[in-house]
C-alpha positions as CSV (number, residue, x, y, z in Angstrom):
1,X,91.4,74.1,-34.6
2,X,93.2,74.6,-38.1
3,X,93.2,71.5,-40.4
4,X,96.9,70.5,-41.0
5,X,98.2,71.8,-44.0
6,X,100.8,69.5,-45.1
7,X,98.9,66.6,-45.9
8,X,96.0,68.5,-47.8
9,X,99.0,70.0,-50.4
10,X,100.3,66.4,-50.9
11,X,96.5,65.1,-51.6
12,X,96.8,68.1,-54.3
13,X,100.1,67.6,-55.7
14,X,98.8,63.6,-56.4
15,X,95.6,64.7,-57.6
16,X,97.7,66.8,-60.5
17,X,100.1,64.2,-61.1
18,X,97.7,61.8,-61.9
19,X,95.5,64.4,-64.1
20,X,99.0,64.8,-65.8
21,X,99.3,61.4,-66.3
22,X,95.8,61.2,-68.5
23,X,96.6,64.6,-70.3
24,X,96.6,63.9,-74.7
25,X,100.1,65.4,-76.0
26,X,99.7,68.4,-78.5
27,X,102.8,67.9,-79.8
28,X,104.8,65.1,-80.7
29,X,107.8,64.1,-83.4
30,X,106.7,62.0,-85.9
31,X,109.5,59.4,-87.0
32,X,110.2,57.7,-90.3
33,X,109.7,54.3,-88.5
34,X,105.8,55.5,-87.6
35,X,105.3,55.8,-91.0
36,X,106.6,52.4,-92.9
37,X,105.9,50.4,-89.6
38,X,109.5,49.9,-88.2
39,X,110.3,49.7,-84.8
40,X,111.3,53.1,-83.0
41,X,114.2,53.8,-80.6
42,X,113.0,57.5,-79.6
43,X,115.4,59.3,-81.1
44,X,113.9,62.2,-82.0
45,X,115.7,62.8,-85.3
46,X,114.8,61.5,-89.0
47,X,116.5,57.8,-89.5
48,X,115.9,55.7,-92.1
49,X,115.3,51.9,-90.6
50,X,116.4,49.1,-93.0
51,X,114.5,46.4,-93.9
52,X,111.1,45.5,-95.7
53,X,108.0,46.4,-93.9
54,X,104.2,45.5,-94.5
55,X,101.5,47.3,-93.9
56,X,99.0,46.9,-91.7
57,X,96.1,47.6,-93.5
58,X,92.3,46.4,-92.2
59,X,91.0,46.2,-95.6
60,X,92.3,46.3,-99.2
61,X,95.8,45.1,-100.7
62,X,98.4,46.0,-98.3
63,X,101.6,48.3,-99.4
64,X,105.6,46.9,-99.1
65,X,108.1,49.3,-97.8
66,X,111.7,48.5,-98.9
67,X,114.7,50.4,-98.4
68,X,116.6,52.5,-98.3
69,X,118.6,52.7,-101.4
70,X,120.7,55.3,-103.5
71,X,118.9,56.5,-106.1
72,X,119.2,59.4,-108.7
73,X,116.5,61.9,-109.7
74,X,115.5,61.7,-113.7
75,X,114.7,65.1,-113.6
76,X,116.9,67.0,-111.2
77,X,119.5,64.5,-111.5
78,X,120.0,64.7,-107.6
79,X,121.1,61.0,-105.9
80,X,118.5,60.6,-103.3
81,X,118.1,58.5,-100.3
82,X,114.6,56.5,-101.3
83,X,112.1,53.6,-99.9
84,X,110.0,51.4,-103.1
85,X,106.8,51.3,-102.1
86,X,104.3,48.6,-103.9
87,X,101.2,46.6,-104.1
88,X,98.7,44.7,-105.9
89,X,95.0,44.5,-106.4
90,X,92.8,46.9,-107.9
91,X,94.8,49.9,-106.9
92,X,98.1,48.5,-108.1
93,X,101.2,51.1,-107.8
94,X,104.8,51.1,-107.7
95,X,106.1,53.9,-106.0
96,X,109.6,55.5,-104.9
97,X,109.5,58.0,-102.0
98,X,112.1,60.4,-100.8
99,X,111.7,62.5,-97.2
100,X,112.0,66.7,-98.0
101,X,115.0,68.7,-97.8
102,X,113.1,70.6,-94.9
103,X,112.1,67.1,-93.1
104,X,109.0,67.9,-92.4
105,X,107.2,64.8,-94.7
106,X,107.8,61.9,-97.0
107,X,106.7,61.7,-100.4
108,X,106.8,60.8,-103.9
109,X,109.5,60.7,-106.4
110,X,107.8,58.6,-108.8
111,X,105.0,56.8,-109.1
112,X,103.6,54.3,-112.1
113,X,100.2,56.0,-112.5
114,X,98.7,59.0,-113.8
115,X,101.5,59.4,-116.3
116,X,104.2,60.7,-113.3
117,X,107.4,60.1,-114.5
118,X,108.9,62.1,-111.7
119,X,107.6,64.4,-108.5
120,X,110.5,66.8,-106.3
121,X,109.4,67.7,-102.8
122,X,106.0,66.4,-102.2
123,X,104.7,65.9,-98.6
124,X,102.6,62.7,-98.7
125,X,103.1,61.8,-95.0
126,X,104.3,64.3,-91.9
127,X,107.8,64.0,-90.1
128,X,109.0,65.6,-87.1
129,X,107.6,68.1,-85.1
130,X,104.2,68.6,-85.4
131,X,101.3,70.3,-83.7
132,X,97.5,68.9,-83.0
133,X,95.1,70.2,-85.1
134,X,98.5,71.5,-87.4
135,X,97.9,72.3,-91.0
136,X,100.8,73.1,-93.3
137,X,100.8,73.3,-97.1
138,X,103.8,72.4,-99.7
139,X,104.5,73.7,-103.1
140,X,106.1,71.2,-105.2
141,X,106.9,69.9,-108.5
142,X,105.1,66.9,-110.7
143,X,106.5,65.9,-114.1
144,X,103.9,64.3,-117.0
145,X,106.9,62.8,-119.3
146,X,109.0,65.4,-120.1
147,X,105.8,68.8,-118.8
148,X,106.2,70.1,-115.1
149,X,102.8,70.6,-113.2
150,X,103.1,72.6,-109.6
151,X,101.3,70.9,-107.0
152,X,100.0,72.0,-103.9
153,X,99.7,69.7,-100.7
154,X,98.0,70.0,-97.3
155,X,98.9,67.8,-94.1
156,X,96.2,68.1,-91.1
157,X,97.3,66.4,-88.0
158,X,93.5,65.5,-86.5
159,X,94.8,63.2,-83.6
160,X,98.7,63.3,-82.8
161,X,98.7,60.9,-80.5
162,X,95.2,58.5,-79.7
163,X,94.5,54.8,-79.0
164,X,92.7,52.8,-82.3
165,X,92.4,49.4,-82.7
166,X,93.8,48.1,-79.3
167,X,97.5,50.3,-79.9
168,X,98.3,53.2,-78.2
169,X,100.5,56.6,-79.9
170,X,98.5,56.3,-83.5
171,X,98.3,59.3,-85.6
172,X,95.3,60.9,-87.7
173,X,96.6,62.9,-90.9
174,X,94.3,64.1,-93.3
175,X,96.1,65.0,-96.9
176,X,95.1,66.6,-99.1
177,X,96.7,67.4,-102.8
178,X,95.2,70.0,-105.5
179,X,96.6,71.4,-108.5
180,X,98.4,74.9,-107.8
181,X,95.9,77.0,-110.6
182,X,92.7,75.0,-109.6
183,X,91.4,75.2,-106.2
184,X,90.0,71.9,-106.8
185,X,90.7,68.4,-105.1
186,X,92.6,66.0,-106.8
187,X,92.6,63.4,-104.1
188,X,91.6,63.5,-100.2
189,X,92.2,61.3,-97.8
190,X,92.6,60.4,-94.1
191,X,95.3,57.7,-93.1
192,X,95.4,56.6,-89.7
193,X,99.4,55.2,-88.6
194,X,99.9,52.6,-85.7
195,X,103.5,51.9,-84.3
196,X,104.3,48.9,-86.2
197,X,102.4,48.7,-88.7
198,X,102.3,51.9,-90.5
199,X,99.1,52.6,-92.2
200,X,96.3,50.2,-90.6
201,X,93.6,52.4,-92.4
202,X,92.8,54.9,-95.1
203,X,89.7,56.5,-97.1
204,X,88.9,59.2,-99.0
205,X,87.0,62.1,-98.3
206,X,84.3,62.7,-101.3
């Protein structure tokens, strides 16, 4: 006597459901509110939440989001949507940060240290769509006072989407930023985001 079919495809289709339900996303959009630790609606398109936002941070001085503002390039003389970024301690900065033209990251505009008076284009943090394991690189431009420096950074997604610290959805990026003539490092690090908090940790690689 045959074994009734019926049931067996149903014990199947379950079985797949639930394996679907356990299944790691390889791709996801990153949004502007992942980064500074705003709340997210879903909307998977680049907005820019107002307000002033803390860090998370597990160790060290933790960094102040707040924006955004109109704000006009020194060196491009471009008005740019921006977020000031600050903190104190030993590793003191004040920073403004722009997102790309292409908006595909966040970065700098200016920053207090190393003698930056200005930075177009840089991608310091991913937005939008991106891939696990996803590396992309970005040419951009640095000003010391009034002399341009090309730049060169690198965004590695290493988890898009995995639980740390008790939250679910955090993100892995490793970043990486070089001089464009010297294959050298000139910083390397790994930043870990968690919704809500923005960055909850950070270090760099030697």
């Amino acid at each position: 006597m045959s074994r009734p079919i019926v049931p067996i495809i149903i014990l199947l289709l379950a079985a797949a459901s639930a394996q679907a339900g356990t299944d790691v996303p390889t791709t996801r959009f990153i949004p502007l509110e992942l980064i500074v630790g705003a709340n997210w609606s879903g909307e998977q398109t680049i907005t820019y939440p107002a307000g002033t936002f803390t860090e998370g941070v597990e160790q060290g001085s933790a960094s102040v989001w707040v924006g955004p503002r109109q704000w006009t390039h020194p060196k491009t003389g471009r008005t740019m949507t921006v977020y000031d970024r600050s903190r104190g301690g030993r590793n003191a900065a004040t920073q403004i940060f722009a997102v790309r033209d292409d908006l595909t990251a966040i970065g700098r505009v200016a920053d207090s240290r190393f003698g930056i008076s200005a930075c177009d284009q840089e991608a310091k943090y991913p937005l939008g769509p991106w891939a696990q394991g996803e590396t992309r690189s970005f040419d951009y431009m640095c000003w010391h006072g009034d002399t341009p420096r090309a730049q060169i950074t690198s965004l590695t997604i290493h988890e898009i989407d995995f639980a740390y610290g008790g939250r679910e959805h955090c993100l892995k990026v490793e970043w990486l930023l070089r001089a464009k003539d010297d294959p050298r490092a000139v910083d390397h690090r790994i930043y870990i985001f968690a919704p809500g908090r923005g960055v909850v940790r950070q270090w760099q690689i030697p």
